[in-house]
C-alpha positions as CSV (number, residue, x, y, z in Angstrom):
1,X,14.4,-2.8,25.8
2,X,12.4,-5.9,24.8
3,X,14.4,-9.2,23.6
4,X,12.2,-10.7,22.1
5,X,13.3,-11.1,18.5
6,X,16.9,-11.2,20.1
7,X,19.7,-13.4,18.0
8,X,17.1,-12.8,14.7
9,X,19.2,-10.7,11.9
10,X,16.4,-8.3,9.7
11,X,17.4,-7.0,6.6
12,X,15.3,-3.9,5.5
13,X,15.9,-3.4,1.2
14,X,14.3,0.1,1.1
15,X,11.2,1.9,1.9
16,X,10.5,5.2,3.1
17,X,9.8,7.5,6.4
18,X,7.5,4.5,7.3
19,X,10.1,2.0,7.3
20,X,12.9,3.7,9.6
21,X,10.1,3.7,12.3
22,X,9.7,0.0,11.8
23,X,13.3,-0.3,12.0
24,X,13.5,1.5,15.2
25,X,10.6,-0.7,16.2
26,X,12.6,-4.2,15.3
27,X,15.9,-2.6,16.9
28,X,14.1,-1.8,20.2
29,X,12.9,-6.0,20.4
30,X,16.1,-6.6,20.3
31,X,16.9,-7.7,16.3
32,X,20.1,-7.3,14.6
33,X,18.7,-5.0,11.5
34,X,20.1,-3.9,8.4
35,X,19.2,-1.4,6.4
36,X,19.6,-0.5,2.7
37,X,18.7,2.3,0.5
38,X,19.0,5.0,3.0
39,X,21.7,7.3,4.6
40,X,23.5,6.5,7.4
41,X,22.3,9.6,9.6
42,X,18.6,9.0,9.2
43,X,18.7,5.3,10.4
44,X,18.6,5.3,13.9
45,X,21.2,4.5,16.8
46,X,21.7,0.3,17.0
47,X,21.0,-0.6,12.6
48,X,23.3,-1.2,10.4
49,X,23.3,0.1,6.7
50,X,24.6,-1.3,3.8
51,X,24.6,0.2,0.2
52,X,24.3,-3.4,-1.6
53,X,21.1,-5.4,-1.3
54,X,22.8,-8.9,-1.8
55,X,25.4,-7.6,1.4
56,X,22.4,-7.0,3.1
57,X,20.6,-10.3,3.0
58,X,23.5,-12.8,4.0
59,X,22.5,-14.8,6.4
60,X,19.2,-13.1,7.7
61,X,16.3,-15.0,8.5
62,X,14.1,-12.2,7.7
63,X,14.1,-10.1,4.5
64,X,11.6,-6.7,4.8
65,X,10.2,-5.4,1.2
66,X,8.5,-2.2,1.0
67,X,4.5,-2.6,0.7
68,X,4.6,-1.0,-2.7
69,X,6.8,-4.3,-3.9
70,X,9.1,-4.2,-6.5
71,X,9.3,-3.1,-10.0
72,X,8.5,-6.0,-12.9
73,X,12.2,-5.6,-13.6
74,X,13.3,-5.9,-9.7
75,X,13.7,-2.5,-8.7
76,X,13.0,-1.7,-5.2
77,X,11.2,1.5,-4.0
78,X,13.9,3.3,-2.3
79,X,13.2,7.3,-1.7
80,X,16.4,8.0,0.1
81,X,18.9,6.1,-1.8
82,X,21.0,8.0,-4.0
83,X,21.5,4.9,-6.6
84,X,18.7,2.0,-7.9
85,X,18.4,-0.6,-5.5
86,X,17.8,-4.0,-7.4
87,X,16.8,-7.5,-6.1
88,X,18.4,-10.2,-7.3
89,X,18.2,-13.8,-7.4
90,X,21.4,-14.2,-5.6
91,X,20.0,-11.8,-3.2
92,X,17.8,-14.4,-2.0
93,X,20.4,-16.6,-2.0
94,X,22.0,-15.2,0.3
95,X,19.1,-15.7,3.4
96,X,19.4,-18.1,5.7
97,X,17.2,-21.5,5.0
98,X,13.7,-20.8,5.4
99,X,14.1,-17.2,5.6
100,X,11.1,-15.9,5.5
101,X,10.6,-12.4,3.3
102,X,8.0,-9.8,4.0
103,X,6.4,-7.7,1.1
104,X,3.1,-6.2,0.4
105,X,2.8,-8.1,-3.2
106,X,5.6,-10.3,-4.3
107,X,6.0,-10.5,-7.8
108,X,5.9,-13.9,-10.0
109,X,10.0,-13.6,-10.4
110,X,10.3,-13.2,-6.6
111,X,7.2,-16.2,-5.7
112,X,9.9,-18.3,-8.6
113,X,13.0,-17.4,-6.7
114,X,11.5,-18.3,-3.1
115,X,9.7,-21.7,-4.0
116,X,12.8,-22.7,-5.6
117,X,15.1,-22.5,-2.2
118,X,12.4,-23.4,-0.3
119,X,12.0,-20.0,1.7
120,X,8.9,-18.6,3.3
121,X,6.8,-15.9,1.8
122,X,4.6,-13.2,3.7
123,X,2.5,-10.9,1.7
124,X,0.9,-7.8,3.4
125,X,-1.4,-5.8,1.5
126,X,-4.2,-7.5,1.7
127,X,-4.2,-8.4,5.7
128,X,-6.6,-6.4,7.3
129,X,-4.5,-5.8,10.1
130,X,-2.5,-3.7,7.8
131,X,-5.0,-3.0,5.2
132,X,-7.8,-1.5,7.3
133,X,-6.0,0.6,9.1
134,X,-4.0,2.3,5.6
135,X,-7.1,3.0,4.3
136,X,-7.2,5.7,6.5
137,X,-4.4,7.6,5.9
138,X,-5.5,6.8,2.3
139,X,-8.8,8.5,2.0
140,X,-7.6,11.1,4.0
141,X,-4.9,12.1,1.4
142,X,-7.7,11.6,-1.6
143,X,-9.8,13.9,0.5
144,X,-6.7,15.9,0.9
145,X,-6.0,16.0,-3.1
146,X,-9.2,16.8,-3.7
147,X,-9.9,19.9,-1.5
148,X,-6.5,21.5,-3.1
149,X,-7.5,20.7,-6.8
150,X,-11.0,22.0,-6.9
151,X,-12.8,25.4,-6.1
152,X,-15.7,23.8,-4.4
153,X,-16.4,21.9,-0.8
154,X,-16.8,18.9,-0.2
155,X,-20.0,19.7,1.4
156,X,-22.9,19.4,-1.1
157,X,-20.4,18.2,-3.9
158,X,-21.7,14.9,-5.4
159,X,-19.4,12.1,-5.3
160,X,-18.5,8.5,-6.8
161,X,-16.4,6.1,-5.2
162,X,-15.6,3.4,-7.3
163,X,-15.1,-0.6,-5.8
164,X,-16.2,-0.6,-1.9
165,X,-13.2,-2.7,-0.3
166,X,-11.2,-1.3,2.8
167,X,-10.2,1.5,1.3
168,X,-13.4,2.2,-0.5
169,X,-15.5,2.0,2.7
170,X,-13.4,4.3,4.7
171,X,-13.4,6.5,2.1
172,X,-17.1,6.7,1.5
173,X,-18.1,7.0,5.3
174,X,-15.9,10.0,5.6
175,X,-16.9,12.0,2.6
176,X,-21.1,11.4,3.7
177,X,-19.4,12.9,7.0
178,X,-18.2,16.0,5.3
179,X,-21.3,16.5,3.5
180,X,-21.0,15.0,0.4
181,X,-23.9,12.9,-1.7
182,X,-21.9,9.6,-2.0
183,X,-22.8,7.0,-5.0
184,X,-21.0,3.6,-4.3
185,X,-20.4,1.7,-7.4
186,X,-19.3,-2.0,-6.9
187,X,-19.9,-5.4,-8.5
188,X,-20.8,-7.1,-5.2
189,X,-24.8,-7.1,-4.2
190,X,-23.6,-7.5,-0.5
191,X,-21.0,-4.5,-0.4
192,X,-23.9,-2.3,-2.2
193,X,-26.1,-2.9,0.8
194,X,-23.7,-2.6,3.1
195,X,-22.9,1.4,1.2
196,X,-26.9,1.9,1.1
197,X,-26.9,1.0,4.8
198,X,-24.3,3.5,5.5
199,X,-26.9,6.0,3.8
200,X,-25.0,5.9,0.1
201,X,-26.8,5.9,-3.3
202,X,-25.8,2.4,-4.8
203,X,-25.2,1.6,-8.6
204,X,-23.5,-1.2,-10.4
205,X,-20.6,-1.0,-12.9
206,X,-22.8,-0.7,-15.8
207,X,-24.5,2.5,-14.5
208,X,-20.8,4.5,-14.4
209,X,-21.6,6.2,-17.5
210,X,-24.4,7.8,-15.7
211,X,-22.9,8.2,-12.4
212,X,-19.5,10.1,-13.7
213,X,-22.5,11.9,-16.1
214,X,-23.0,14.3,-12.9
215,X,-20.3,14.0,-10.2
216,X,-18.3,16.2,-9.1
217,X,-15.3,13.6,-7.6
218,X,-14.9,10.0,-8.4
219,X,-12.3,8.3,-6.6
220,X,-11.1,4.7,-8.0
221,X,-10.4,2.0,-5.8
222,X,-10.8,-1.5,-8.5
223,X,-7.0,-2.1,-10.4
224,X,-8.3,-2.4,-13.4
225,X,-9.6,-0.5,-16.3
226,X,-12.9,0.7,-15.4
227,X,-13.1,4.4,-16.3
228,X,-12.4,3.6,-19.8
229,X,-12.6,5.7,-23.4
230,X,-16.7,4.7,-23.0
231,X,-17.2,6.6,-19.7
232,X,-15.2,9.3,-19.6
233,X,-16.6,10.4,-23.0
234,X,-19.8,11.1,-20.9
235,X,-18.4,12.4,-17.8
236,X,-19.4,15.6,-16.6
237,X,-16.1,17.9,-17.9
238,X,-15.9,19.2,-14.3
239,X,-15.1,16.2,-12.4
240,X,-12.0,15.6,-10.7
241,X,-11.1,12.0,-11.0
242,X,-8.5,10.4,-8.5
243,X,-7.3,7.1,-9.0
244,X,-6.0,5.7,-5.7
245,X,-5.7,1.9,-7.1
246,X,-2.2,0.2,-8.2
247,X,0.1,1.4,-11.0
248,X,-1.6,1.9,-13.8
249,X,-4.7,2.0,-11.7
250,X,-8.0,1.7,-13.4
251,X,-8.3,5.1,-15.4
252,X,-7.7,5.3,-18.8
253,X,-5.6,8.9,-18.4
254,X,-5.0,9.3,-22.4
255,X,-8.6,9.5,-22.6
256,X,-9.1,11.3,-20.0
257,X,-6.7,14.1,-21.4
258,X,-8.4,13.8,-24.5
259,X,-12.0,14.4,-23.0
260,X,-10.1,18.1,-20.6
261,X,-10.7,15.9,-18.0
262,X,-8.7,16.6,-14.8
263,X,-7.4,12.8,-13.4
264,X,-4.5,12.1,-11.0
265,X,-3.0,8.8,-10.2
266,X,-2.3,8.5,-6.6
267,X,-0.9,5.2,-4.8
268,X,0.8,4.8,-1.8
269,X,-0.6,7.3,0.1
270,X,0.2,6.8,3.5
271,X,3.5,6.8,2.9
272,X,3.7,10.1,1.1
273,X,0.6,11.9,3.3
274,X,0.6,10.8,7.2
275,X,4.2,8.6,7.0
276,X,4.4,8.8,10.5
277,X,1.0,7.3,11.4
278,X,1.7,4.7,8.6
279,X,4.9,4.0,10.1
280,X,3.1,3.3,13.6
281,X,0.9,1.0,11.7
282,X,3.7,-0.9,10.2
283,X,5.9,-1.1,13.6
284,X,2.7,-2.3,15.3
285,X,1.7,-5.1,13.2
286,X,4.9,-6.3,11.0
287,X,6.8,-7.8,14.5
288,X,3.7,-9.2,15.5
289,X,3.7,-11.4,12.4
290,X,7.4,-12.7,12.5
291,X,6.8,-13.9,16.0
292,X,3.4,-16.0,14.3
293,X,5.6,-17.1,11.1
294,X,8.7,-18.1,13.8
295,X,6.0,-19.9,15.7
296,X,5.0,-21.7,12.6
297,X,8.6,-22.6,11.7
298,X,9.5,-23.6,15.0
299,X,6.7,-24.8,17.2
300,X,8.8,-25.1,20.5
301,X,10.9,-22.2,20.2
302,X,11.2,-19.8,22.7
303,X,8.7,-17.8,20.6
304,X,6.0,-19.8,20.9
């Protein structure tokens, strides 16, 4: 068993299958980790569980958030708990000075709360480490939905894949691989030569009418509203649109009911479709980065 995180108390407020492999993961280098929100026999030998959050965090030097964040109203996404988990203010009062807390998107209460105390924040989503490699889990579960939700292939089907970030460009190069006529619709000149180099069609935001006109799939990447009243009124009443961006995503789904369009909202879906793989991922990035944000803290620790 590795040592290296040895002496440093974790606590880690929820999560799902992908977080108990990350715990295991953090146990194994040697942390003292806590876990709240699930049972005590699915939390592997060596953790600790607790039932309260604010138990939880005294005195840790590390707090662990799931990626999906928090609710605007606190609420932390716990699968296996049997009761709402909430974090509070005093909570975070309860670290240890300059704890530093680990989320995928920390919310403008939680940035307040940490600035105040003078803690250390870490948000995830958006590091490629991380990032890149979810997006693969992710397209496969939107490839996934869509095969059980239509009565056609993928193969010859015509398809729109909406904002061409990580997710979007995994998600593209593996529908052209299954056969599929990919359009790539972005904003950015640069990411639409990147998708025509990849041998995609290429349009620009204002050319979605048109596009959603004839596809068969469209897949959302861009949080915010851009398969709105406007399009959808001429999309083609066979598509199947799935939204894989951020609650609410970017998919006006009233309209869409309206129009007898079929749409699905689907975030998160590593954790739901291929938990263990985005467990892995977690467990081999997450204590990478405490060691780099203990280095920062402490240039001539033992970590460094």
């Amino acid at each position: 068993m590795s040592s290296v995180l040895s002496g440093i108390k974790i606590a880690v407020l929820g999560g799902d299958d992908r977080e108990l492999i990350l715990v295991n993961e953090l146990v194994r280098m040697g942390a003292t980790v806590v876990v709240c929100g699930f049972p005590r026999e699915m939390v592997g030998h060596g953790a600790f569980v607790l039932n309260d959050p604010e138990e939880a965090c005294k005195g840790a030097e590390i707090a662990i958030l799931p990626l999906p964040g928090t609710s605007p109203e606190g609420f932390i996404r716990a699968v296996y708990s049997d009761k709402e988990l909430k974090l509070t203010e005093k909570a975070i009062s309860f670290l240890a000075p300059q704890a530093l807390i680990i989320i995928g998107s920390a919310r403008d209460f939680l940035k307040k709360w940490i600035s105040s105390r003078n803690l250390n924040l870490l948000e995830v989503a958006e590091i490629d480490e991380i990032a890149i490699l979810n997006s693969i889990p992710t397209a496969e579960g939107a490839i996934q939905i869509a095969m059980e939700e239509t009565n056609f292939t993928i193969h010859g089907s015509k398809s729109c894949v909406i904002g061409f970030g990580r997710v979007g460009i995994t998600l593209a190069r593996t529908l052209k691989a299954l056969g599929s006529e990919v359009t790539v619709v972005a904003r950015n000149h640069g990411q639409l030569a990147r998708a025509y180099e990849m041998g995609c069609k290429k349009a620009e935001l204002a050319d979605l009418q048109e596009i959603m006109h004839t596809a068969d799939l469209a897949f959302n990447t861009i949080p915010e509203l851009v398969l709105d009243r406007s399009v959808l009124k001429y999309a083609n009443p066979d598509a199947l649109i799935i939204d894989l961006a951020a609650q609410p995503g970017g998919t006006d789904f009233e309209a869409a009911n309206n129009y007898g369009l079929k749409a699905i909202l689907a975030p998160g879906l590593p954790g739901k479709v291929a938990s263990l793989s985005a467990g892995k991922i977690l467990a081999g990035v997450i204590p990478g980065l405490i060691i780099k944000e203990l280095v920062k803290l402490e240039p001539t620790s033992i970590y460094a």
